[in-house]
C-alpha positions, 0 to 999 in steps of 0.5 A: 496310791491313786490319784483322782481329777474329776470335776461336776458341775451345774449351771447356766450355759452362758453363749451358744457352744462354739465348735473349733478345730485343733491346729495340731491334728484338724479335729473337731471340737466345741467350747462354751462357757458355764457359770455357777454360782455361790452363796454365803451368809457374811459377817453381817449376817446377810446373804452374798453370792458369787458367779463363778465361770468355767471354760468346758472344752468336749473333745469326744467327737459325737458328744462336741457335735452333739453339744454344738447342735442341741445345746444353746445360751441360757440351757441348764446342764451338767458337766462331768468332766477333768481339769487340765491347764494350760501354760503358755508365756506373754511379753510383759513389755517392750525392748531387749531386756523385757521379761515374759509371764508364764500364764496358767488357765484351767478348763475343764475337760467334759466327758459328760454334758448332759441337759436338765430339765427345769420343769418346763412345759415341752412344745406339743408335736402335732401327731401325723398318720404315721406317727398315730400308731398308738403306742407311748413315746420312748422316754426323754434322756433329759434327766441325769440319773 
């Protein structure tokens, strides 16, 4: 029997990414937020939607450097990844007898962030003596396939 934990989604990212440092070990690594949406044809027959947020965390560290740097609020990206939880308990009150919640979050753990292209215009480079040499430039990563 084999066992699958894969996640892909597609969306706006939602604020800058944030870099972080692990407690633990000290390494690096960047955090950020995507949101996807939703939508359905209700009961009445009319349209609802919903937008639905993912926490991403990229622990590879070329890639959360890379993510850190290139990715910025409002970027239309893909997200590879896996989902891991987390548990942790909170106090839920005061005093000797108060009890704890245990609490679960999920995120996902990205292993590929990629940036789509939205079909927008790229901003002209202005051609130097060095880089007028004629040949065609090298093809953009951007596109996901």
């Amino acid at each position: 029997m084999s066992y699958m934990n894969s996640v892909t989604l597609i969306g706006f990212v939602g604020a800058d990414p944030e870099q972080r440092q692990s407690r633990n070990n000290g390494s690096k690594f960047t955090v950020l937020s995507v949101a996807t949406q939703r939508s359905w044809k209700n009961a009445q027959d009319e349209w609802s939607s919903k937008t639905e947020w993912h926490h991403i965390c990229v622990f590879r560290p070329r890639l959360a450097e890379h993510v850190a740097t290139a990715i910025k609020k409002g970027a239309y990206v893909l997200i590879e990844g896996s989902l891991i939880s987390s548990t942790y308990a909170r106090p839920n009150g005061k005093g000797k007898k108060s009890a704890t919640t245990k609490i679960t979050s999920w995120s996902i753990r990205a292993d590929v962030v990629r940036k789509l292209d939205r079909g927008e215009p790229e901003p002209e480079a202005t051609v130097s003596g060095s880089d007028a040499s004629g040949q065609a430039p090298e093809p953009s990563d951007a596109s996901p396939f």
